[in-house]
N, C-alpha and C positions, 0 to 999 in steps of 0.2 A: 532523589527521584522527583520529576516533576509532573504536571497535570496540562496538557494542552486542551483548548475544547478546538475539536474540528468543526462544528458547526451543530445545525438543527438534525433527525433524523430522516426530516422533509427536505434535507439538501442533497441526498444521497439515495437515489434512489435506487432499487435492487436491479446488482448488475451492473452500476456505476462506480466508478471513482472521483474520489480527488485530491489534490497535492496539501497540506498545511505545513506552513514553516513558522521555525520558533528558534530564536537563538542559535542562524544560519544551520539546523537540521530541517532538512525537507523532508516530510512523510508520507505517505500513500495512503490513504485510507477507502476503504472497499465496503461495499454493502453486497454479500453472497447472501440470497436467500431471508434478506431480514437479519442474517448475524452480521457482524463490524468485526472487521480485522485490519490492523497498520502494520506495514515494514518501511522500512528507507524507501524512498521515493528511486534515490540514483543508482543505472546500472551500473555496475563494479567492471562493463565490457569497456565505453568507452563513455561513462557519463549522463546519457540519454533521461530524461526524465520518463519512467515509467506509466505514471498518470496517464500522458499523452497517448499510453498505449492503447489495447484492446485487454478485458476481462471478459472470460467465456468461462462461467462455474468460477471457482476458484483459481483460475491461471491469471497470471497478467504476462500478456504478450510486449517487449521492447518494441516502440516505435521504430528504432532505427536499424536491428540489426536480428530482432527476432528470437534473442532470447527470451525462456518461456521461466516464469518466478510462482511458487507458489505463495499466495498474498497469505494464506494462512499459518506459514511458519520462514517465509522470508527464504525457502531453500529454492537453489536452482535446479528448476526440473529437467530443461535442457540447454545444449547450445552444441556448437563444434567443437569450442574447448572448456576443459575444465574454471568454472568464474566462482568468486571467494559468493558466500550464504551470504543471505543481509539480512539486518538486524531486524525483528520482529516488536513489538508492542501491545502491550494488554491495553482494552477498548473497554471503557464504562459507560453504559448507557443511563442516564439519568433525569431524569421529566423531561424525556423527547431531546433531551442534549448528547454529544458523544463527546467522548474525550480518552485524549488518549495519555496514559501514562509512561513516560521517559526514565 
């Protein structure tokens, strides 16, 4: 298991995302409300980086095709058809750092 640091807490601000990669894993990381949450960045639809999307509460919405992720445990909330969960991340917040463990 590893330690990524996403960035400062001032990078992220609530409401916001953005993508970190490490060792070609691409991950999401979300600021809902002041708490930090990561899953896989890519959709399992047809690849789309999810970052790109929109976040309203905990949802992140697919740029490209609208399926809808919850950032909080990686599951898929909807779509037309059934798309595999993605993998979720524990977030430590530490003197104003986040990082996310792999």
């Amino acid at each position: 298991m590893g330690k990524i640091l996403a960035g400062k807490t001032s990078d992220i601000p609530t409401g916001e995302m953005i993508k970190v990669s490490e060792d070609g894993k691409e991950i999401l990381v979300a600021n809902v409300d002041g708490n930090y949450y990561a899953m896989d960045d890519t959709c399992t639809h047809q690849g789309a980086s999810l970052s790109e999307g929109t976040l309203e509460g905990s949802t992140v919405t697919c740029p490209w095709h609208g399926s809808t992720w919850d950032c909080k445990t990686g599951k898929l909330i909807a779509f037309a058809s059934q798309l595999k969960d993605l993998a979720s991340y524990k977030v430590i917040v530490e003197s104003g750092s986040i990082y996310v463990e792999t």
